[in-house]
N, CA, C and O atoms as CSV, one atom per row, in Angstrom:
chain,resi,resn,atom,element,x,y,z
A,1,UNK,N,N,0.850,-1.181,0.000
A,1,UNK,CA,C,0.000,0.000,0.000
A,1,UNK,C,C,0.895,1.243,0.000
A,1,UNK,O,O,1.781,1.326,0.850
A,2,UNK,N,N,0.711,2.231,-0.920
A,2,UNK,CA,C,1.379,3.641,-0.970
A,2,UNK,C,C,1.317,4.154,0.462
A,2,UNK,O,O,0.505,3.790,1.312
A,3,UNK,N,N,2.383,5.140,0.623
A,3,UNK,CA,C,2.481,6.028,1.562
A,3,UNK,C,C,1.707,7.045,0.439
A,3,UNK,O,O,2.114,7.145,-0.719
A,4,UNK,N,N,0.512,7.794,0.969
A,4,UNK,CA,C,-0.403,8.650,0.142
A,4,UNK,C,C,0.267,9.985,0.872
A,4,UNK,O,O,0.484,10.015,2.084
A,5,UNK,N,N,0.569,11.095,-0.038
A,5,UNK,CA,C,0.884,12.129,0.501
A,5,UNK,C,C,0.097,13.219,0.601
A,5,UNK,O,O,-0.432,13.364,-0.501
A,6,UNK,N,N,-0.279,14.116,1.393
A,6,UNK,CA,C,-1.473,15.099,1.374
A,6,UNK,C,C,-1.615,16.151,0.248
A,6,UNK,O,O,-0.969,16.052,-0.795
A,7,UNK,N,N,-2.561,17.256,0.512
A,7,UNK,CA,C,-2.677,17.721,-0.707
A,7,UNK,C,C,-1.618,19.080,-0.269
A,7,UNK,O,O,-0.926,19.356,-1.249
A,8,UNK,N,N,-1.332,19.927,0.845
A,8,UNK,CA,C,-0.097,20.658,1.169
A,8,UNK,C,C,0.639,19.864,1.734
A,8,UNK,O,O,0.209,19.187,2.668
A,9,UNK,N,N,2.410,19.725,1.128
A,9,UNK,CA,C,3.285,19.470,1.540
A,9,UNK,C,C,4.548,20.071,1.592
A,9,UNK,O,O,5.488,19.703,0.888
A,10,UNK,N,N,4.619,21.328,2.707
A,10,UNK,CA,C,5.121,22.470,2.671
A,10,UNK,C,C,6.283,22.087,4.387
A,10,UNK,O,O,6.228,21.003,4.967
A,11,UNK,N,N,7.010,23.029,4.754
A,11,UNK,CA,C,8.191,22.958,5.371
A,11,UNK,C,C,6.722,22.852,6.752
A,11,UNK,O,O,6.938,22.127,7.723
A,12,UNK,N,N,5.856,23.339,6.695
A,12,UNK,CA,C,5.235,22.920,8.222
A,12,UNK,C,C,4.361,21.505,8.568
A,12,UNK,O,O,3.670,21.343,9.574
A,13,UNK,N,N,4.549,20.613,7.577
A,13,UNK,CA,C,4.153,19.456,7.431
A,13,UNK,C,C,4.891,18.303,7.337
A,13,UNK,O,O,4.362,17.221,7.083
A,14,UNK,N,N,6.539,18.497,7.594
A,14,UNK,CA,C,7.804,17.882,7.378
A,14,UNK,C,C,7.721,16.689,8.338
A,14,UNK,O,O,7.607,15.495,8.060
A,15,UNK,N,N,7.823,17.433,9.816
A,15,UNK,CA,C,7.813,16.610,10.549
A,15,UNK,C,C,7.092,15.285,11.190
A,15,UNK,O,O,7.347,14.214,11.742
A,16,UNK,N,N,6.056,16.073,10.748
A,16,UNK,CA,C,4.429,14.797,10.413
A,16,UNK,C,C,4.735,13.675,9.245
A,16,UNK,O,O,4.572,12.457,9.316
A,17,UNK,N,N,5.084,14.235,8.469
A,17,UNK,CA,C,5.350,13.196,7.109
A,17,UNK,C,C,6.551,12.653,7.210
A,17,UNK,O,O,6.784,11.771,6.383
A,18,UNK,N,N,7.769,13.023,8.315
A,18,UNK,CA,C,8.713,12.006,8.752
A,18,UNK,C,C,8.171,10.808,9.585
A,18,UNK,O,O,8.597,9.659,9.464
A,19,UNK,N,N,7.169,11.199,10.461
A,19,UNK,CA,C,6.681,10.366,10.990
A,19,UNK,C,C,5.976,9.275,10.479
A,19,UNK,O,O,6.161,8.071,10.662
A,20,UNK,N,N,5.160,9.854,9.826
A,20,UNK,CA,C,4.189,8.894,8.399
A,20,UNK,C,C,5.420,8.378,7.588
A,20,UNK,O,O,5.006,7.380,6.998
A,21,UNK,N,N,6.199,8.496,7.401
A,21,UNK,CA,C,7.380,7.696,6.277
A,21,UNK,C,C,7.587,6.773,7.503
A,21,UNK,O,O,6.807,5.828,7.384
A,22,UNK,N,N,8.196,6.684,8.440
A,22,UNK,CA,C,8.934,5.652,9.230
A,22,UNK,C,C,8.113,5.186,9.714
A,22,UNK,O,O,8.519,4.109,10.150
A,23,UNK,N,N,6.628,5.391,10.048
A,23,UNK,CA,C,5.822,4.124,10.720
A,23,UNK,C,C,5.692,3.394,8.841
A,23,UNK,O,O,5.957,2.225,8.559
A,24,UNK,N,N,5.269,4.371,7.920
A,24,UNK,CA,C,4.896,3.080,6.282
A,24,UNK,C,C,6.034,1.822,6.444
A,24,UNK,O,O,5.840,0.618,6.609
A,25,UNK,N,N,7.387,2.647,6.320
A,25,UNK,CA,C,8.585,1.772,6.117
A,25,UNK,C,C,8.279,0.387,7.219
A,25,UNK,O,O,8.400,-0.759,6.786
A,26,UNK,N,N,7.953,0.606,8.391
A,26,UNK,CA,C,7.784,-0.433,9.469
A,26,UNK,C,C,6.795,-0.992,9.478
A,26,UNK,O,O,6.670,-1.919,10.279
A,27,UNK,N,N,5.870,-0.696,8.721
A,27,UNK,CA,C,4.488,-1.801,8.219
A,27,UNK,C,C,4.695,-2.107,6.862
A,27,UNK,O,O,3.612,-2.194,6.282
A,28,UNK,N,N,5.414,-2.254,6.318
A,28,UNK,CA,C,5.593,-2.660,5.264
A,28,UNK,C,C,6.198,-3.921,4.975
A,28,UNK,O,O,7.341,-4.185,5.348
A,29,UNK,N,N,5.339,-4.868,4.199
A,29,UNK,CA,C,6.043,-6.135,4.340
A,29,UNK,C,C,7.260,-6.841,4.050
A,29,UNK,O,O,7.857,-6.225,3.168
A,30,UNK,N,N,7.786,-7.705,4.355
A,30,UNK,CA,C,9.570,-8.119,3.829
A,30,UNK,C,C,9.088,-8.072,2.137
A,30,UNK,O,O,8.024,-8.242,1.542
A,31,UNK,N,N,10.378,-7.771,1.776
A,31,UNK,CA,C,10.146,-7.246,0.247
A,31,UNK,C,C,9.818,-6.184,-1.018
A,31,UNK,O,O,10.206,-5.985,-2.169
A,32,UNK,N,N,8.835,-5.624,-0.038
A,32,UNK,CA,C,8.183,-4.818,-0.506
A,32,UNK,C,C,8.572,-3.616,-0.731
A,32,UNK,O,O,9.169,-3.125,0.227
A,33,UNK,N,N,8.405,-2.615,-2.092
A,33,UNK,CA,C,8.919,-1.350,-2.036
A,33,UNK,C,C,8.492,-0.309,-1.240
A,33,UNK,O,O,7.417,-0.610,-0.720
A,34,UNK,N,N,8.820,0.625,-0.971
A,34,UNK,CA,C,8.209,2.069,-0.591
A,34,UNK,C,C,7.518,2.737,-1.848
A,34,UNK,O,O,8.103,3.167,-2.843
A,35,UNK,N,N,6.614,2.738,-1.686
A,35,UNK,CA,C,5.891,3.793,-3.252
A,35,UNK,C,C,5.282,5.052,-2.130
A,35,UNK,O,O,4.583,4.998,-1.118
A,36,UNK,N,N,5.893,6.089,-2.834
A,36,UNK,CA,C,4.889,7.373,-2.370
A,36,UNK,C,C,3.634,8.023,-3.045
A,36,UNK,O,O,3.755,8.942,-3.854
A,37,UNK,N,N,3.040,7.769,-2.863
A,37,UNK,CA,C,1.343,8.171,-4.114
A,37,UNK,C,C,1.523,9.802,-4.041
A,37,UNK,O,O,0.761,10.282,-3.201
A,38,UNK,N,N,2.468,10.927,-4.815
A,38,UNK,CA,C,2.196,11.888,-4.847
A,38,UNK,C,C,0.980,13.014,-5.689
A,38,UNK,O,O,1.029,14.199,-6.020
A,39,UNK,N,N,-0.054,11.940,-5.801
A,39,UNK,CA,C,-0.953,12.876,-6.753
A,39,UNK,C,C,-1.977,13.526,-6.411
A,39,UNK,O,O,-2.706,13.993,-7.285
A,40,UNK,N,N,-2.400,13.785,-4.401
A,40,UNK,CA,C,-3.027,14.730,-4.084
A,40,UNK,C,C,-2.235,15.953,-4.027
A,40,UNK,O,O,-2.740,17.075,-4.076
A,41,UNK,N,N,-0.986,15.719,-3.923
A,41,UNK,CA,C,-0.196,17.213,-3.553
A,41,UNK,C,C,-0.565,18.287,-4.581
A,41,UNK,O,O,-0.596,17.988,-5.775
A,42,UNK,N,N,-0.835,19.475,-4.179
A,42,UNK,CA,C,-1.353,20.385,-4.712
A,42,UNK,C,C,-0.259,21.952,-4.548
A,42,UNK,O,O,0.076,22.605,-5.536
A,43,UNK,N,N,0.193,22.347,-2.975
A,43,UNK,CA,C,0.688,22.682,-2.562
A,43,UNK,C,C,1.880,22.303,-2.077
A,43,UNK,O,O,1.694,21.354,-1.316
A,44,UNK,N,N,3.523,22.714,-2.185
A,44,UNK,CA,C,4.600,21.986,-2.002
A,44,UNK,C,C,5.723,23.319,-2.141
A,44,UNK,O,O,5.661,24.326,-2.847
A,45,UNK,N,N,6.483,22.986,-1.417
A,45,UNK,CA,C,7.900,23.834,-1.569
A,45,UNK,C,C,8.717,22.867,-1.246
A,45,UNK,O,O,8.431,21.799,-0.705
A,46,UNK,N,N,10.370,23.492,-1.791
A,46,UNK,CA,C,11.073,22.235,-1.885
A,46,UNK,C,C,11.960,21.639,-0.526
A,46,UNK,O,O,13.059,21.128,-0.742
A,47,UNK,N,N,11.422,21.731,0.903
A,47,UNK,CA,C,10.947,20.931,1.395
A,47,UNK,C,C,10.371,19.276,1.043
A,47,UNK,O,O,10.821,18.253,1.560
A,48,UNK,N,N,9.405,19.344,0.155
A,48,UNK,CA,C,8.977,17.833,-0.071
A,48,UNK,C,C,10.267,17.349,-1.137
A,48,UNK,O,O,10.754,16.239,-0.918
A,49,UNK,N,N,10.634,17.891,-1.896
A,49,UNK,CA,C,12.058,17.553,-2.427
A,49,UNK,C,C,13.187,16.753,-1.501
A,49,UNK,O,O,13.806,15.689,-1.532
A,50,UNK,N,N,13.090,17.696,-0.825
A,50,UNK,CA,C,14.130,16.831,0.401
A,50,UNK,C,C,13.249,15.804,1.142
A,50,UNK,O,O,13.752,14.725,1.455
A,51,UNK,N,N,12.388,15.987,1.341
A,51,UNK,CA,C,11.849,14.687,1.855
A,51,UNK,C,C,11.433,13.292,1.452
A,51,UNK,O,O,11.233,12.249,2.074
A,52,UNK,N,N,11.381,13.620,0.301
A,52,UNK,CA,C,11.733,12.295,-0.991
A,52,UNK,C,C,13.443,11.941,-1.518
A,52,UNK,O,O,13.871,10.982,-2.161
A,53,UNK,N,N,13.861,12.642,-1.185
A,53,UNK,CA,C,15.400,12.464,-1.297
A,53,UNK,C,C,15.194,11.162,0.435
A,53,UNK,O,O,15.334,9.944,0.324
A,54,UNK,N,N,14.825,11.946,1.966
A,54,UNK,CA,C,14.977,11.186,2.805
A,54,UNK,C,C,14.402,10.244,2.741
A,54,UNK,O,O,14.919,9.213,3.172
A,55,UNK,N,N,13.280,10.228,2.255
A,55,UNK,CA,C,12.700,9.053,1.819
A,55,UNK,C,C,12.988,7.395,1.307
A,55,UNK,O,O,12.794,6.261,1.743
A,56,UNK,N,N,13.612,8.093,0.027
A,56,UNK,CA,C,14.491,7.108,-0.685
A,56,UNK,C,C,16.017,6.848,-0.251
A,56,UNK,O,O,16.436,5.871,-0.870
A,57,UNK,N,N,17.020,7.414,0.634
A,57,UNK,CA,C,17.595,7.161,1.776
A,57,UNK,C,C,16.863,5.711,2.655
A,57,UNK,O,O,17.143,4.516,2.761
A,58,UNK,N,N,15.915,6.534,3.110
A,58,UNK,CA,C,15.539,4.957,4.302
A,58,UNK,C,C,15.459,4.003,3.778
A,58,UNK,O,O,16.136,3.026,4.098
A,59,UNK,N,N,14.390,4.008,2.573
A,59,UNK,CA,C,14.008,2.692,2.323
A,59,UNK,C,C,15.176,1.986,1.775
A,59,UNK,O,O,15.349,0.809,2.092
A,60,UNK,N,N,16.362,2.851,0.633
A,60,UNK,CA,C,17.225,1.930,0.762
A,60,UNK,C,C,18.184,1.455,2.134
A,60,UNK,O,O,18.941,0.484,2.105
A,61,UNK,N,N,18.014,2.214,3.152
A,61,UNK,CA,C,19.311,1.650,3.993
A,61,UNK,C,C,18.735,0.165,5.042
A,61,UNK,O,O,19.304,-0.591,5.829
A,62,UNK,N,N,16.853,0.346,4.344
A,62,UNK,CA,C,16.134,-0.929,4.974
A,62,UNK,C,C,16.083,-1.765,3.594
A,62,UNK,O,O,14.894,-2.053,3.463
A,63,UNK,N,N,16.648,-2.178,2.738
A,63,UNK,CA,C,16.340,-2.828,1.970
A,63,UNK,C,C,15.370,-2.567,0.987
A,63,UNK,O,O,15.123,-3.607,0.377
A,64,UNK,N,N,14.838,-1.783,0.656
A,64,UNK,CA,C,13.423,-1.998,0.016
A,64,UNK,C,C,13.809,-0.719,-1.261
A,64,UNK,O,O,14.572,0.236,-1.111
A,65,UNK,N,N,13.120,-1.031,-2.334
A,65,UNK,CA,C,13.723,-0.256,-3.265
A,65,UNK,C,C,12.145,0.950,-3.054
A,65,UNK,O,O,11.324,0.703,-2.171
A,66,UNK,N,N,12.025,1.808,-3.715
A,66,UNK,CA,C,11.595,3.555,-3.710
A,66,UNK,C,C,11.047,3.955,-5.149
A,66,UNK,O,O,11.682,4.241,-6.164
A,67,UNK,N,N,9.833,3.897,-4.953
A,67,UNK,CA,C,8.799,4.548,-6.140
A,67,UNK,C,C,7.970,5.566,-5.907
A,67,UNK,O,O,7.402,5.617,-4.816
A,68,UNK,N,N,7.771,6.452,-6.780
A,68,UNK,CA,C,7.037,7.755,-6.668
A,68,UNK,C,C,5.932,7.463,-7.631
A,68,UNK,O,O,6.065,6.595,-8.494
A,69,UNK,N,N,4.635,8.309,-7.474
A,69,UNK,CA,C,3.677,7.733,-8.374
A,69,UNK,C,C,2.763,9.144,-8.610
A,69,UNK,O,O,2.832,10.116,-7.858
A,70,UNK,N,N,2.235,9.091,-9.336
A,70,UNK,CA,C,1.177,9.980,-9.702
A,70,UNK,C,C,1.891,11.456,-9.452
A,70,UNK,O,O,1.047,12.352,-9.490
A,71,UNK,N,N,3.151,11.897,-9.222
A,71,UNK,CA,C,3.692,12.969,-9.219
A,71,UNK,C,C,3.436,14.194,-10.017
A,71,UNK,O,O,3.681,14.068,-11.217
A,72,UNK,N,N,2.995,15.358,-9.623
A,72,UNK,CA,C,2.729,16.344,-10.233
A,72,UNK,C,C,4.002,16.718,-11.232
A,72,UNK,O,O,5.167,16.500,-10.897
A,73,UNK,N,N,3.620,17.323,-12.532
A,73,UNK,CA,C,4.905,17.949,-13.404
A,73,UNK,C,C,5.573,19.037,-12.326
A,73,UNK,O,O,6.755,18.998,-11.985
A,74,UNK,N,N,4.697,19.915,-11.902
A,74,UNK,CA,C,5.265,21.127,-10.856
A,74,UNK,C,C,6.738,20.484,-10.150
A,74,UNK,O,O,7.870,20.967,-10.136
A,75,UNK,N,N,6.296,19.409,-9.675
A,75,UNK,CA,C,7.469,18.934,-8.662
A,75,UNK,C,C,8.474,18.014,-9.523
A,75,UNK,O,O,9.623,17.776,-9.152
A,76,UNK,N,N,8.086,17.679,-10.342
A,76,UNK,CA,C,9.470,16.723,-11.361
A,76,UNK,C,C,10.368,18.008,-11.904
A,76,UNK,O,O,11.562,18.085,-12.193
A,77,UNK,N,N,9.108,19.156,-11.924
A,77,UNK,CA,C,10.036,20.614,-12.630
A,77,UNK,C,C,10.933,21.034,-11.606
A,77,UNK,O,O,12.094,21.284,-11.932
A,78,UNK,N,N,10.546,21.162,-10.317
A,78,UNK,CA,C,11.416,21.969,-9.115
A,78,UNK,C,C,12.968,20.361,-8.576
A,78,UNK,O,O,14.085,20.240,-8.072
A,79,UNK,N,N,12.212,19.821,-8.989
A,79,UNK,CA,C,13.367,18.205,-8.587
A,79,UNK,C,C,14.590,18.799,-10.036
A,79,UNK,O,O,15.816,18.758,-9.933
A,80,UNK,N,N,14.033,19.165,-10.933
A,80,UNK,CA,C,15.017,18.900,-11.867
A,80,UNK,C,C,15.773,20.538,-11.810
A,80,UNK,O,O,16.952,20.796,-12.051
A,81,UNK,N,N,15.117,21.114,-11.573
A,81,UNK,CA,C,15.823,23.203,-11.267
A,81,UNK,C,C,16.873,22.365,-9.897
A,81,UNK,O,O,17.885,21.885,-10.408
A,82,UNK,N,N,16.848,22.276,-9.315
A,82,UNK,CA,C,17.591,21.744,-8.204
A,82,UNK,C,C,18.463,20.683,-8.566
A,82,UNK,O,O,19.288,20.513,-7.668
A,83,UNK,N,N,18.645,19.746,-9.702
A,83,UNK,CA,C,19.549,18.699,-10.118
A,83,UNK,C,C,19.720,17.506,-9.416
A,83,UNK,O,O,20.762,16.965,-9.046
A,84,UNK,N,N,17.991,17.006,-9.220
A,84,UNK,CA,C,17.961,15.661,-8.382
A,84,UNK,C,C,16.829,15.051,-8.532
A,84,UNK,O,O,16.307,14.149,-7.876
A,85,UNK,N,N,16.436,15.719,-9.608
A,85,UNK,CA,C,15.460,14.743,-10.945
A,85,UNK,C,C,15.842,13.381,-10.934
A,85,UNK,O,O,15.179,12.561,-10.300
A,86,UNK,N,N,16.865,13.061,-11.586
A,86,UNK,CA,C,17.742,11.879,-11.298
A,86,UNK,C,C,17.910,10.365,-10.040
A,86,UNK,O,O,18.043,9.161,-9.822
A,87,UNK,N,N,17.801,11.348,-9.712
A,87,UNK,CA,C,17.742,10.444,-8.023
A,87,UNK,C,C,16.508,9.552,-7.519
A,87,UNK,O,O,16.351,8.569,-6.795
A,88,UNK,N,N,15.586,10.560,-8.414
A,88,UNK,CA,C,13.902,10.358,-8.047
A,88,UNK,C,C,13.147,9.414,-8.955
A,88,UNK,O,O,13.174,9.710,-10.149
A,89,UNK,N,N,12.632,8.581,-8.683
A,89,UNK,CA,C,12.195,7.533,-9.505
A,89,UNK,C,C,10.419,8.369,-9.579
A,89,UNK,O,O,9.393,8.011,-8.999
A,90,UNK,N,N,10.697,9.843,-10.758
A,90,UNK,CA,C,9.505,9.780,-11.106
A,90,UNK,C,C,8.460,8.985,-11.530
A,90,UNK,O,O,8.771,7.816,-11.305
A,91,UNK,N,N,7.172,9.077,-12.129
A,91,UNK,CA,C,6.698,8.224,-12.731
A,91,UNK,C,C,6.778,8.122,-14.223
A,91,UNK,O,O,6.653,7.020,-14.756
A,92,UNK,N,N,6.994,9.278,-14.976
A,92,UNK,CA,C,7.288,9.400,-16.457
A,92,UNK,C,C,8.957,8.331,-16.602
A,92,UNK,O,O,9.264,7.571,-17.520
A,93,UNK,N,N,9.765,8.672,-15.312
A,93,UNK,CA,C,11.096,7.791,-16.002
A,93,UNK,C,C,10.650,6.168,-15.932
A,93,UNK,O,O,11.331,5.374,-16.581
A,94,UNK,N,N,9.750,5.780,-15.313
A,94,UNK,CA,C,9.368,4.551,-15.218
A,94,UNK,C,C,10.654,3.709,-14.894
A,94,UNK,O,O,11.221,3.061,-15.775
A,95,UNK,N,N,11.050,3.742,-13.709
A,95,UNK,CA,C,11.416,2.917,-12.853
A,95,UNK,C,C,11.619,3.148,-11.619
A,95,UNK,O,O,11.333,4.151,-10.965
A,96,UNK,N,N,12.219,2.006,-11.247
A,96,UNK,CA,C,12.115,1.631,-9.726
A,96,UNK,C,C,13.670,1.717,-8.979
A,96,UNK,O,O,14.519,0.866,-9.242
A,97,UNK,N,N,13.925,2.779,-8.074
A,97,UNK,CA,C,15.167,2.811,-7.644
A,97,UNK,C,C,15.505,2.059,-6.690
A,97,UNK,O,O,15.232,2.332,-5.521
A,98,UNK,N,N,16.252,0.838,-7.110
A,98,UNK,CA,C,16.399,-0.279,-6.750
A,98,UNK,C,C,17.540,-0.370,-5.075
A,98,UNK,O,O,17.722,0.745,-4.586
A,99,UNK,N,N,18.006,-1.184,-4.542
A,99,UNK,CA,C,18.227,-1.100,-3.167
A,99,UNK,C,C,19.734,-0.499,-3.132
A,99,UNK,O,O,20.128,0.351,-2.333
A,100,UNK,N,N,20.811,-1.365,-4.580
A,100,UNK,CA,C,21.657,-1.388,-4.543
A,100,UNK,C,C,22.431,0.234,-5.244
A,100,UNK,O,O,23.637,0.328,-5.473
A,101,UNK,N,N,21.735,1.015,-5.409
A,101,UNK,CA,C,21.633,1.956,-5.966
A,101,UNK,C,C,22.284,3.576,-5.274
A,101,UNK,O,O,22.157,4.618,-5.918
């Protein structure tokens, strides 16, 4: 099941959505990836940038590879002005950033 992300995900919602990342990661079954469902976000500064960077950090240092989904263009645009487009397993690049990575 996605970690679903809200529809503002701005620097005063960080700490809540650290929390919501590390309980998903710990209910999540052996195997299984981290997918973040970003397609309510509406509102965002790049804050949620970094928090998908930490994101994909945990899940690899737990094993589990890191997918983004339904991602707004807005935020693949501000990931890539910043030079970490790359890093991010949008959904247009269609794949999955794997553990060993």
């Amino acid at each position: 099941m996605p970690l679903t992300l809200p529809s503002t995900a701005t620097l005063d919602q960080t700490s809540g959505l650290v929390r919501q990342l590390e309980a998903a990661l710990a209910a999540l079954p052996a195997g299984e990836p981290l997918v973040v469902d970003a397609g309510a976000v509406q509102a965002f500064d790049t804050s949620l940038v970094a928090w998908l960077l930490h994101a994909r950090r945990l899940a690899q240092a737990a094993g589990r590879g890191f997918a983004i989904s339904a991602a707004p263009e807005k935020l693949t645009q501000l990931a890539t002005l910043y030079g970490v487009a790359s890093l991010l397993p949008f959904p247009d690049t269609d794949r999955l950033v794997s553990t060993s990575a």
